[in-house]
mmCIF file as Biopython writes it, N, C-alpha, C and O atoms, coordinates in Angstrom:
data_model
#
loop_
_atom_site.group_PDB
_atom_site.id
_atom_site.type_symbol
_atom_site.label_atom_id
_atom_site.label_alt_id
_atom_site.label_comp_id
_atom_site.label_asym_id
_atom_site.label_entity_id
_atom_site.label_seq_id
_atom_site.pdbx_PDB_ins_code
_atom_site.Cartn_x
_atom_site.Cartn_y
_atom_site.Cartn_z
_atom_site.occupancy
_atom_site.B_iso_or_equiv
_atom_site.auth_seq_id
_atom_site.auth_asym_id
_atom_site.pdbx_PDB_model_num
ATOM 1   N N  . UNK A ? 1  ? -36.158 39.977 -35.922 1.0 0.0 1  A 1 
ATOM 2   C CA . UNK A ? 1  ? -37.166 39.805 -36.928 1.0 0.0 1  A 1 
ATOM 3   C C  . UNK A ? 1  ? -37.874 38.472 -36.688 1.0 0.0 1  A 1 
ATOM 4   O O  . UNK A ? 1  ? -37.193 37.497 -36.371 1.0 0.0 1  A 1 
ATOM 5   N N  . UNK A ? 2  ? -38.838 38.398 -36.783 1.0 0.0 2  A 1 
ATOM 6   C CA . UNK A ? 2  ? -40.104 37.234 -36.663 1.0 0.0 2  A 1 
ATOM 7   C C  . UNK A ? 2  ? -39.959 36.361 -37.850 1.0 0.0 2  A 1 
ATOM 8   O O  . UNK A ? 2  ? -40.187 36.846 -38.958 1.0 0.0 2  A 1 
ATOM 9   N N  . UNK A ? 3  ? -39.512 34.808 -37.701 1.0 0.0 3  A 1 
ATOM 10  C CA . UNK A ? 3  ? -39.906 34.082 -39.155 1.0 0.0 3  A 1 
ATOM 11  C C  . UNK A ? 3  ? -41.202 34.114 -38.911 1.0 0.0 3  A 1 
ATOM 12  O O  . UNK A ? 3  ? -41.759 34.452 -37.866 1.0 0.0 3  A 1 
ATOM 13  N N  . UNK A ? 4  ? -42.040 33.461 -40.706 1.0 0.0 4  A 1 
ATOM 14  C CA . UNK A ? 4  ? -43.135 33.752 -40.890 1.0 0.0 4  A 1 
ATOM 15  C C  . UNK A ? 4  ? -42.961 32.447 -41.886 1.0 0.0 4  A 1 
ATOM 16  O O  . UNK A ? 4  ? -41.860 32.313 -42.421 1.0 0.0 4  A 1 
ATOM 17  N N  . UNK A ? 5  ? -44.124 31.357 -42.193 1.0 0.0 5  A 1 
ATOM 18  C CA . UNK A ? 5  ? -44.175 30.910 -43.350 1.0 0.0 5  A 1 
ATOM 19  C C  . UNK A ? 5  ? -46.103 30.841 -44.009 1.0 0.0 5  A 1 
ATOM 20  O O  . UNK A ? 5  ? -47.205 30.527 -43.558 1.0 0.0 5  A 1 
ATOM 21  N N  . UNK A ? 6  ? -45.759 31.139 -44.755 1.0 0.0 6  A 1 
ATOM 22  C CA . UNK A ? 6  ? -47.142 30.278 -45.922 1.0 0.0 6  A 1 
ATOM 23  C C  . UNK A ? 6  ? -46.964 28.874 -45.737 1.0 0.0 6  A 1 
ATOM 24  O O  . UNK A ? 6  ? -45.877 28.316 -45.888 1.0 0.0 6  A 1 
ATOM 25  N N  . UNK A ? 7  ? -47.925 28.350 -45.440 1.0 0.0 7  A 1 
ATOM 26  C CA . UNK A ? 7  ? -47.681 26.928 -44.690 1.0 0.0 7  A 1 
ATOM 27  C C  . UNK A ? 7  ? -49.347 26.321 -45.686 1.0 0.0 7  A 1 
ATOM 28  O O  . UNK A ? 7  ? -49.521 25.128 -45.934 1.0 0.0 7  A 1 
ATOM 29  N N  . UNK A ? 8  ? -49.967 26.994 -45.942 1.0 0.0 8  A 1 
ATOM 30  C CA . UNK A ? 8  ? -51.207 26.921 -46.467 1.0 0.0 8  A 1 
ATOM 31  C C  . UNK A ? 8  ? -52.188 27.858 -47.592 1.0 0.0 8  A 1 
ATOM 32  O O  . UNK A ? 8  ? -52.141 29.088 -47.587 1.0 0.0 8  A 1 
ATOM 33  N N  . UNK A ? 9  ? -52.777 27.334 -48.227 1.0 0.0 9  A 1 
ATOM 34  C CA . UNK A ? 9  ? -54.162 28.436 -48.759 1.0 0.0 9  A 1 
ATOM 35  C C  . UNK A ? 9  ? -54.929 28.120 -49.192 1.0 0.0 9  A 1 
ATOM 36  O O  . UNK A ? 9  ? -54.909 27.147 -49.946 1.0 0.0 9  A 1 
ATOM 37  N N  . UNK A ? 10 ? -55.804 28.691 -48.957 1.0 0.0 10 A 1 
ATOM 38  C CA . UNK A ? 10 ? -57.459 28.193 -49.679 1.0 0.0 10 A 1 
ATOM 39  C C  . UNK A ? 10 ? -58.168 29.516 -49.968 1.0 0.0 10 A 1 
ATOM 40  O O  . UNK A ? 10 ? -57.710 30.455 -49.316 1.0 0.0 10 A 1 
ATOM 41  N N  . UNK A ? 11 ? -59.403 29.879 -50.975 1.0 0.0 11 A 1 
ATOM 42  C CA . UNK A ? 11 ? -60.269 30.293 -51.633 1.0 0.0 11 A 1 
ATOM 43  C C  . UNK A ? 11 ? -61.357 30.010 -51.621 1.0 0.0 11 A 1 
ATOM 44  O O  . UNK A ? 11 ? -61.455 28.816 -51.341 1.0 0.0 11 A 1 
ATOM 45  N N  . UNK A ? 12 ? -62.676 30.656 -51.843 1.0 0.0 12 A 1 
ATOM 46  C CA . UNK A ? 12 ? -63.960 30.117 -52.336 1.0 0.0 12 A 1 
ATOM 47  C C  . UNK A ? 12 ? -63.873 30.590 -53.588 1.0 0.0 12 A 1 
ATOM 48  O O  . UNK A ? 12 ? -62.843 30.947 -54.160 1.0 0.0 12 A 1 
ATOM 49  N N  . UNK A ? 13 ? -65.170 30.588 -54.081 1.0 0.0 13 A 1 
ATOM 50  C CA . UNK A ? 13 ? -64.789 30.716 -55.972 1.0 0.0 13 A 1 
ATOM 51  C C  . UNK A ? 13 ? -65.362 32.404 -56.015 1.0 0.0 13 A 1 
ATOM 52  O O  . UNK A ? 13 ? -65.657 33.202 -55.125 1.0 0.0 13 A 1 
ATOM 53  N N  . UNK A ? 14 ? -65.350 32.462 -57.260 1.0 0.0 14 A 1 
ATOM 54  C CA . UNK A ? 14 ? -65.749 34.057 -57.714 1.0 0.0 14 A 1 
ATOM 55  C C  . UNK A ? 14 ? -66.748 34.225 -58.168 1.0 0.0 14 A 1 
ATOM 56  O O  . UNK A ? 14 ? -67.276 33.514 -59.024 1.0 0.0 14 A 1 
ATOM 57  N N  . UNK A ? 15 ? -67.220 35.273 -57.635 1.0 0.0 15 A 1 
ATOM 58  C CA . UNK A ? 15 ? -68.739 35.202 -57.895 1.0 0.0 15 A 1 
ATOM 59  C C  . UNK A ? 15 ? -69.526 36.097 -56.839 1.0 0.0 15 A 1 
ATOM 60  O O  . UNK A ? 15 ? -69.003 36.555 -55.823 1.0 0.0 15 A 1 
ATOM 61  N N  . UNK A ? 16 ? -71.233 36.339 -57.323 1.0 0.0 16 A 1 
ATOM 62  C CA . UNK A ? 16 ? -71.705 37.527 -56.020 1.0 0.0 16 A 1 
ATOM 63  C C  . UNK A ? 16 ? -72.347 36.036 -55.308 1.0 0.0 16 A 1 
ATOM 64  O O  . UNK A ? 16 ? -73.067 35.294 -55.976 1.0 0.0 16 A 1 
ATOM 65  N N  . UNK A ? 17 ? -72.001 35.750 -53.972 1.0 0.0 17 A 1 
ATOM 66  C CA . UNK A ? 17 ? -72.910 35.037 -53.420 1.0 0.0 17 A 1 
ATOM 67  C C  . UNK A ? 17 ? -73.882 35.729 -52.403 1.0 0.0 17 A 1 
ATOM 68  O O  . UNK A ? 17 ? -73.381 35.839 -51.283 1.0 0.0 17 A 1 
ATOM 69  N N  . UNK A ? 18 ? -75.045 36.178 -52.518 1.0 0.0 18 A 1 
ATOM 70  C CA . UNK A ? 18 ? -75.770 37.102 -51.726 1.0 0.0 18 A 1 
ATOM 71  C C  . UNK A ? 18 ? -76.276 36.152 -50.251 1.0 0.0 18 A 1 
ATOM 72  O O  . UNK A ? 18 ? -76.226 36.509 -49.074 1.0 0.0 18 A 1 
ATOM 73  N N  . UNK A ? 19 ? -76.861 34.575 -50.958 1.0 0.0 19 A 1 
ATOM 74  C CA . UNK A ? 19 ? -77.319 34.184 -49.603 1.0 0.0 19 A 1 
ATOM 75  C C  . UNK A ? 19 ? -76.065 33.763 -48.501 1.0 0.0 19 A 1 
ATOM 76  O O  . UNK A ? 19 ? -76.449 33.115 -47.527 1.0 0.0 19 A 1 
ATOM 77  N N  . UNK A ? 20 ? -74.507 34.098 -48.580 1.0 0.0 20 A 1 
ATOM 78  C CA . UNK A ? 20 ? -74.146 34.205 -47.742 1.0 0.0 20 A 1 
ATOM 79  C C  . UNK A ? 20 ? -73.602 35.022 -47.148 1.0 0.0 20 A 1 
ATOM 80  O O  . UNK A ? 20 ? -73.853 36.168 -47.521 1.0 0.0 20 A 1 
ATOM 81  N N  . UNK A ? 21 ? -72.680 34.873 -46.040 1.0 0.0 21 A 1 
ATOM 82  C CA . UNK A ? 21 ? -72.292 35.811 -45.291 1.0 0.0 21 A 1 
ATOM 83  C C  . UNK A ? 21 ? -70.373 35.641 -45.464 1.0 0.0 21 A 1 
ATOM 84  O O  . UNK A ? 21 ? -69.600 34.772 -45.868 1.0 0.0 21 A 1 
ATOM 85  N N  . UNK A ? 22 ? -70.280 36.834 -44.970 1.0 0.0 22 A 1 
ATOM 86  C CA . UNK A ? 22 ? -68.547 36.968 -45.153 1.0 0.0 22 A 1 
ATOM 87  C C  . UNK A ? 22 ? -67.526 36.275 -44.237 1.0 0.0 22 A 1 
ATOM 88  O O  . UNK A ? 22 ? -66.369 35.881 -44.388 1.0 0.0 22 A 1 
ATOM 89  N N  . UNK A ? 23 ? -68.575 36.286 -43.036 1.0 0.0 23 A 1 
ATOM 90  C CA . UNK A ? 23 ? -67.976 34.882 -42.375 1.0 0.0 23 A 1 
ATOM 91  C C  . UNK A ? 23 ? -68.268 33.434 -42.643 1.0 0.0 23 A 1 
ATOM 92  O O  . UNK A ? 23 ? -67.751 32.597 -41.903 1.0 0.0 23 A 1 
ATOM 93  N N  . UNK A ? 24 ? -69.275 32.950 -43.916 1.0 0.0 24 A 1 
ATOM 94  C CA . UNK A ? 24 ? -69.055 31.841 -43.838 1.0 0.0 24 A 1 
ATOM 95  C C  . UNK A ? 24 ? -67.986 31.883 -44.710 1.0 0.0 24 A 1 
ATOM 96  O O  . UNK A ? 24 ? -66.960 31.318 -44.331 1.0 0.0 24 A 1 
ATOM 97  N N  . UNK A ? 25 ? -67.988 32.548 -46.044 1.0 0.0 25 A 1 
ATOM 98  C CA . UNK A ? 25 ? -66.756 32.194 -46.472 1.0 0.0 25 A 1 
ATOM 99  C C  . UNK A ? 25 ? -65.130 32.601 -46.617 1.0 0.0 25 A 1 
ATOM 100 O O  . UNK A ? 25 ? -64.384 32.478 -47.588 1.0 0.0 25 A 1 
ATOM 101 N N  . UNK A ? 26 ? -64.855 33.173 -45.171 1.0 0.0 26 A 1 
ATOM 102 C CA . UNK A ? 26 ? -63.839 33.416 -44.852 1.0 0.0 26 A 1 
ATOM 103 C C  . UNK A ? 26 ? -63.899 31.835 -44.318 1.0 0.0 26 A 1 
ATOM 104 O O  . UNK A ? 26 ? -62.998 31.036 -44.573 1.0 0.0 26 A 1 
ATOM 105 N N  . UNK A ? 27 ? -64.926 31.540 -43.646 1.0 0.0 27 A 1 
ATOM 106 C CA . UNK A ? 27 ? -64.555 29.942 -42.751 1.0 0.0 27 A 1 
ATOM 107 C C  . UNK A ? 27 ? -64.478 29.022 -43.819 1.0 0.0 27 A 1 
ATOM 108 O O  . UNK A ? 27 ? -63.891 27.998 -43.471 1.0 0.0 27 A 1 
ATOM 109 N N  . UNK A ? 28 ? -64.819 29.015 -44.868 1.0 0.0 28 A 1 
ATOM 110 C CA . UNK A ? 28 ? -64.859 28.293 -46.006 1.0 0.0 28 A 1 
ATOM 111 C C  . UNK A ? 28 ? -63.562 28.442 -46.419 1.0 0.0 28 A 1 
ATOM 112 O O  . UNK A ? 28 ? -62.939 27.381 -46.440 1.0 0.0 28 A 1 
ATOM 113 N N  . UNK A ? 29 ? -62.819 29.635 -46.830 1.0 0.0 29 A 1 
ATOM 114 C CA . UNK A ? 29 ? -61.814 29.531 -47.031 1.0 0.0 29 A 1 
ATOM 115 C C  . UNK A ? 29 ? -60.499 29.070 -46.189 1.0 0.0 29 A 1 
ATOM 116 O O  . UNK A ? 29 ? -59.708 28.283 -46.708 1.0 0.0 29 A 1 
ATOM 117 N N  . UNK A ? 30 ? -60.275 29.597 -44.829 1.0 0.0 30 A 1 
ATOM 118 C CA . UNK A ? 30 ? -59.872 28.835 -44.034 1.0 0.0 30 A 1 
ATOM 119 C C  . UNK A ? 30 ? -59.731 27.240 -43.804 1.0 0.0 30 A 1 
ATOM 120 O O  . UNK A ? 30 ? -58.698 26.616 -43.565 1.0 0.0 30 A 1 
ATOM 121 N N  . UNK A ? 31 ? -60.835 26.830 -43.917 1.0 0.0 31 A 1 
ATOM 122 C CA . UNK A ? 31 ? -60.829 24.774 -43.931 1.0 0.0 31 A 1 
ATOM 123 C C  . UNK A ? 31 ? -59.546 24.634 -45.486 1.0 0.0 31 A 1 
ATOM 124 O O  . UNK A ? 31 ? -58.490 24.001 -45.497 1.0 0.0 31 A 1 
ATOM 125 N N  . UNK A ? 32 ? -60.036 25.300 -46.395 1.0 0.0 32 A 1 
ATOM 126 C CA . UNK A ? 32 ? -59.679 25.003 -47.232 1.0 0.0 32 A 1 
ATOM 127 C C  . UNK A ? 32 ? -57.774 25.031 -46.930 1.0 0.0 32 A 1 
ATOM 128 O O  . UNK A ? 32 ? -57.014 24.066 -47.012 1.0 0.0 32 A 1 
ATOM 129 N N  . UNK A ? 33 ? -57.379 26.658 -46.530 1.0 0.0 33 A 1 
ATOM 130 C CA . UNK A ? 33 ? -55.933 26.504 -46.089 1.0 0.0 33 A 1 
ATOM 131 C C  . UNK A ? 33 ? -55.507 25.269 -45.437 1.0 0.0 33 A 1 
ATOM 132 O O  . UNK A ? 33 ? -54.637 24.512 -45.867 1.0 0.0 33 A 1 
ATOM 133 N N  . UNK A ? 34 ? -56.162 25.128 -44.405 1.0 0.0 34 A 1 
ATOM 134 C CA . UNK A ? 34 ? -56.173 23.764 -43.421 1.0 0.0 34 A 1 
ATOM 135 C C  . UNK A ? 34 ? -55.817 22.457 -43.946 1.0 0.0 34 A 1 
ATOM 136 O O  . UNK A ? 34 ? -54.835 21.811 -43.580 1.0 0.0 34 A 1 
ATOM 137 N N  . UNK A ? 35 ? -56.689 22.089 -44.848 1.0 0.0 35 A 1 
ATOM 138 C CA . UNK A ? 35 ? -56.575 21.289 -45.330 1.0 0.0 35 A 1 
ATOM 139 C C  . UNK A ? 35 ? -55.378 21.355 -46.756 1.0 0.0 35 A 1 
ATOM 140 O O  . UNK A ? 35 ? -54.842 20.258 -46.915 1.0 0.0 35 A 1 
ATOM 141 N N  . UNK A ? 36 ? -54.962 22.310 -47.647 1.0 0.0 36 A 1 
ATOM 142 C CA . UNK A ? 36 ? -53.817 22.653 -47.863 1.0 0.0 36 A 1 
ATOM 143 C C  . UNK A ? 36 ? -52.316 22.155 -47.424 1.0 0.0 36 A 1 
ATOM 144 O O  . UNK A ? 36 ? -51.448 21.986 -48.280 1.0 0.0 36 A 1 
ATOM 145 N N  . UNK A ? 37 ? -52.114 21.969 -46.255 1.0 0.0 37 A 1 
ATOM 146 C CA . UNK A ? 37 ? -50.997 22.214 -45.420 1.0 0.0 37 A 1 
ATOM 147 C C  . UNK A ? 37 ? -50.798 20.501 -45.510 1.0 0.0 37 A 1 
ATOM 148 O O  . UNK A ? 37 ? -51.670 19.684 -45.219 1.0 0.0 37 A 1 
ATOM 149 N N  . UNK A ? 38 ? -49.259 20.157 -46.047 1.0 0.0 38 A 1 
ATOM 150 C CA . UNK A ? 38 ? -49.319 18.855 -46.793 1.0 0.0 38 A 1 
ATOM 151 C C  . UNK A ? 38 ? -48.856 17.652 -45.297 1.0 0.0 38 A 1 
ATOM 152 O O  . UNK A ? 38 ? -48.878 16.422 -45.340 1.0 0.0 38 A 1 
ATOM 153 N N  . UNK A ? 39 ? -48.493 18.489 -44.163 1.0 0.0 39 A 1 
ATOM 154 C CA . UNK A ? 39 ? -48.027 17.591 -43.128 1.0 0.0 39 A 1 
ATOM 155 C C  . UNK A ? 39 ? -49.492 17.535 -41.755 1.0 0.0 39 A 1 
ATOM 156 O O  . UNK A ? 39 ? -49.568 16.976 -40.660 1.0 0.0 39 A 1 
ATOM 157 N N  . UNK A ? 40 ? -50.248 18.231 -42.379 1.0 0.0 40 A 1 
ATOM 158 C CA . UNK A ? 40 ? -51.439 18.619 -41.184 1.0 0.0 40 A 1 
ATOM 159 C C  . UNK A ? 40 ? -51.297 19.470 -40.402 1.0 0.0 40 A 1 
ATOM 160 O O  . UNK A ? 40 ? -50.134 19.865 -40.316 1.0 0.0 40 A 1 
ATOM 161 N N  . UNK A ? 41 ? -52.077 19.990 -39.704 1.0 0.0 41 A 1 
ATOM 162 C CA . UNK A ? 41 ? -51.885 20.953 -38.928 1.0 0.0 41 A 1 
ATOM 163 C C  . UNK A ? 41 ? -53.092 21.035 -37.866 1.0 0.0 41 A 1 
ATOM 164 O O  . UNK A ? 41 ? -54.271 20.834 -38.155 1.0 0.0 41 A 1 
ATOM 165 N N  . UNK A ? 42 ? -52.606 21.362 -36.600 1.0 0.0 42 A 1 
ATOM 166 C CA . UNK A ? 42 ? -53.777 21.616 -35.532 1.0 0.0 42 A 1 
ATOM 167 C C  . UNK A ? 42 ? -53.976 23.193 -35.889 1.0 0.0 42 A 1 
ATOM 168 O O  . UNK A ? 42 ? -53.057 23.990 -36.074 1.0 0.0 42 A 1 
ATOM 169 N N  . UNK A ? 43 ? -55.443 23.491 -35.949 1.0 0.0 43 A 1 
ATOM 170 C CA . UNK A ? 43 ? -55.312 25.050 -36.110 1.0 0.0 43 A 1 
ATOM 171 C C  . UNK A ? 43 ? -55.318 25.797 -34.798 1.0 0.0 43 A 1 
ATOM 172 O O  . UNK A ? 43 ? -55.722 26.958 -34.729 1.0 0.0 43 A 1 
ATOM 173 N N  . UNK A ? 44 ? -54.768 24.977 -33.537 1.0 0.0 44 A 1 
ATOM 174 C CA . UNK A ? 44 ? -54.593 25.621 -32.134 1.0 0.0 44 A 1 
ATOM 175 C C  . UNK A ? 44 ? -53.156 25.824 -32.123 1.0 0.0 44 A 1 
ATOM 176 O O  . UNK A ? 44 ? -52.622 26.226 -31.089 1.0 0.0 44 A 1 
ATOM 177 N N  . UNK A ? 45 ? -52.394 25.561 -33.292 1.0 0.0 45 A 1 
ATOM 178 C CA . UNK A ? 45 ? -51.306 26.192 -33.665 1.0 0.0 45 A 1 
ATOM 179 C C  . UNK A ? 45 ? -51.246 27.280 -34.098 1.0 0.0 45 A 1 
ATOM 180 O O  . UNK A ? 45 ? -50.668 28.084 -33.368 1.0 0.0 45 A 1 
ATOM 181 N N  . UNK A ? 46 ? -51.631 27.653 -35.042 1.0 0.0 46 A 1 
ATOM 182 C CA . UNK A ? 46 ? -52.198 28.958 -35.704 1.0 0.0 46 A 1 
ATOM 183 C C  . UNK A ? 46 ? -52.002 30.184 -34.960 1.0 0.0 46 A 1 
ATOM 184 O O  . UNK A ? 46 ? -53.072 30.555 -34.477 1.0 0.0 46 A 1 
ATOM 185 N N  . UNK A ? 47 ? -50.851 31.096 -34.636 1.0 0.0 47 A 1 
ATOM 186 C CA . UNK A ? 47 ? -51.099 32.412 -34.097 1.0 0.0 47 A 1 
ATOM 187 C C  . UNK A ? 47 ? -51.691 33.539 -34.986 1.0 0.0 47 A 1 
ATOM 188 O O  . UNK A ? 47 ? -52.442 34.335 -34.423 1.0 0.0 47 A 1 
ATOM 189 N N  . UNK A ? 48 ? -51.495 33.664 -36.023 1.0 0.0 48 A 1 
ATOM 190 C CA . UNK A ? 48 ? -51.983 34.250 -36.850 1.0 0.0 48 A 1 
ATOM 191 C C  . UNK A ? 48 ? -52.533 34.374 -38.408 1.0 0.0 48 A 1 
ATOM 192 O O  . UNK A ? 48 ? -51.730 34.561 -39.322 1.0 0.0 48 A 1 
ATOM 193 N N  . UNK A ? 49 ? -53.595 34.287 -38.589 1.0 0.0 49 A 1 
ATOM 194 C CA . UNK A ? 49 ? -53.747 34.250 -40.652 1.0 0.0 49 A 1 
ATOM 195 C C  . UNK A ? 49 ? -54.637 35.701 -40.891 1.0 0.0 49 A 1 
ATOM 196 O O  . UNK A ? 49 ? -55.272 36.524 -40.232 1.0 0.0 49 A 1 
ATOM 197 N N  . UNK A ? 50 ? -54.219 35.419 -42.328 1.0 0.0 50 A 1 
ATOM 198 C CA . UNK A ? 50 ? -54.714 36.889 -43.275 1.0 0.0 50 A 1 
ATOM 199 C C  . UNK A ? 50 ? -55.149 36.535 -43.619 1.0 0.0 50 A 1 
ATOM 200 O O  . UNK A ? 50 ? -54.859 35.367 -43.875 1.0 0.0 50 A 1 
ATOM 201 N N  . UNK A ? 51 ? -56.603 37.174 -44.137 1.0 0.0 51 A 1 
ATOM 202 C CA . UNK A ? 51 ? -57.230 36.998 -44.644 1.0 0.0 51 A 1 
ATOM 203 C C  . UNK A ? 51 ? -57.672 38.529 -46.094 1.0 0.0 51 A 1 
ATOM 204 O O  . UNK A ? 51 ? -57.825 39.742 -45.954 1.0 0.0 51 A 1 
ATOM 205 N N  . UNK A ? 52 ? -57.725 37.683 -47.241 1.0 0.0 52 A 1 
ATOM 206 C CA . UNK A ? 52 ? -57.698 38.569 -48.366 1.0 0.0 52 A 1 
ATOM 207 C C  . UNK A ? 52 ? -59.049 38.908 -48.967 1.0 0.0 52 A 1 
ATOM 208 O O  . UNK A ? 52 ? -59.224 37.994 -49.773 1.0 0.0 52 A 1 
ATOM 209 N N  . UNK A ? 53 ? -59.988 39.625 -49.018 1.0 0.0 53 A 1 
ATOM 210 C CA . UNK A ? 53 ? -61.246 39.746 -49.798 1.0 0.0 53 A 1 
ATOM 211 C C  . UNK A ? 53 ? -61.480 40.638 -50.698 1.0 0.0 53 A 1 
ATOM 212 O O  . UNK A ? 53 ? -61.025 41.702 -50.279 1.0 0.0 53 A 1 
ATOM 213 N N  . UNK A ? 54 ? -62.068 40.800 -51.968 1.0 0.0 54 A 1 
ATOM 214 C CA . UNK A ? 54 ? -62.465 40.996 -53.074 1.0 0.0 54 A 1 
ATOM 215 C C  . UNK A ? 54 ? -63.858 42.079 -53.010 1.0 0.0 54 A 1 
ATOM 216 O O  . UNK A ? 54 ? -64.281 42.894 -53.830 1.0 0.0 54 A 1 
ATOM 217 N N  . UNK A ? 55 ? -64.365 41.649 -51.566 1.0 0.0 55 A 1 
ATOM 218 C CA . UNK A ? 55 ? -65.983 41.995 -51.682 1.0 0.0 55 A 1 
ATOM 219 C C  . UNK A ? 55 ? -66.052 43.476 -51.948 1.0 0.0 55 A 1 
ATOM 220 O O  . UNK A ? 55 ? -65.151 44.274 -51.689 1.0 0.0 55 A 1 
ATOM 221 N N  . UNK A ? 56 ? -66.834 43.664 -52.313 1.0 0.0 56 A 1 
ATOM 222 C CA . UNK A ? 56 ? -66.926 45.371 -52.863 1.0 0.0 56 A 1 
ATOM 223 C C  . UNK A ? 56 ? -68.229 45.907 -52.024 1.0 0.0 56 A 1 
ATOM 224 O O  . UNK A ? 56 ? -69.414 45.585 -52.115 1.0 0.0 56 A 1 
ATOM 225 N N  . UNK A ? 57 ? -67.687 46.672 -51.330 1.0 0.0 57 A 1 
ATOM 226 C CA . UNK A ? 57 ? -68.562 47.699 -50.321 1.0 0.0 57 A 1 
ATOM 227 C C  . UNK A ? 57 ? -69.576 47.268 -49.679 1.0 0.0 57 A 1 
ATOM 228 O O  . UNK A ? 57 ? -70.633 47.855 -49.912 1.0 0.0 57 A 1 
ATOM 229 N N  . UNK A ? 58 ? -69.599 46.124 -48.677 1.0 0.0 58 A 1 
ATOM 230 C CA . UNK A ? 58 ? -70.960 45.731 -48.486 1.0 0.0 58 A 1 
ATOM 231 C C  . UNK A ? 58 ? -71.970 44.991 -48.899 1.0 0.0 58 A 1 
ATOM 232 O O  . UNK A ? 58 ? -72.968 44.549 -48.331 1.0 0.0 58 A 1 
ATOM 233 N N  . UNK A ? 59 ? -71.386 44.894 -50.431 1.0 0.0 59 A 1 
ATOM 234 C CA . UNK A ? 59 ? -72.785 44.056 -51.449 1.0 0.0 59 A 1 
ATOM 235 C C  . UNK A ? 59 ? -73.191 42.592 -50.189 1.0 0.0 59 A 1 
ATOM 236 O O  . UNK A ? 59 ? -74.369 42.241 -50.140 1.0 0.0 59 A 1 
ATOM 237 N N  . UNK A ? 60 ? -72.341 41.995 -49.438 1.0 0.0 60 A 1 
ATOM 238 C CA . UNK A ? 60 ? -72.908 40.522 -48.745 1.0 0.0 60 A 1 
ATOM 239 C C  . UNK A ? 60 ? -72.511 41.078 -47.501 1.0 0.0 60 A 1 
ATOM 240 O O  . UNK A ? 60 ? -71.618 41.852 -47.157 1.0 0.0 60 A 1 
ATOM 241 N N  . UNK A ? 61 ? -73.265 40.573 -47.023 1.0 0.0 61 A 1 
ATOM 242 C CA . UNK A ? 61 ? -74.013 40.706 -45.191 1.0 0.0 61 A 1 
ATOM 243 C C  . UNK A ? 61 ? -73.468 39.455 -44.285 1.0 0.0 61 A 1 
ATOM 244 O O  . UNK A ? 61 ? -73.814 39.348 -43.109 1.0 0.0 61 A 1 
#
């Protein structure tokens, strides 16, 4: 079995944001994990993150 930890997390807020895109704020949320993580972290460590979204069908581009 693979250990695994939550080492981090971050969010943007709630809400429809139309002028952006789903990759900025997946990258938005990401810095935020990053910066989360109370000992630092290189994110060329990072083999893998999840990412969780809310967005409903397309509404942001």
């Amino acid at each position: 079995m693979k250990r695994v930890a939550v080492i981090g997390v971050g969010q943007t807020v709630y809400g429809l944001e139309p002028e952006r895109s789903l990759k900025s704020l997946f990258a938005e949320a990401a810095r935020a994990a990053f910066a989360d993580v109370s000992k630092g972290l290189d994110p060329r460590e990072v083999e893998e993150a999840f990412i969780g979204s809310l967005s409903t069908g397309g509404s942001q581009h």
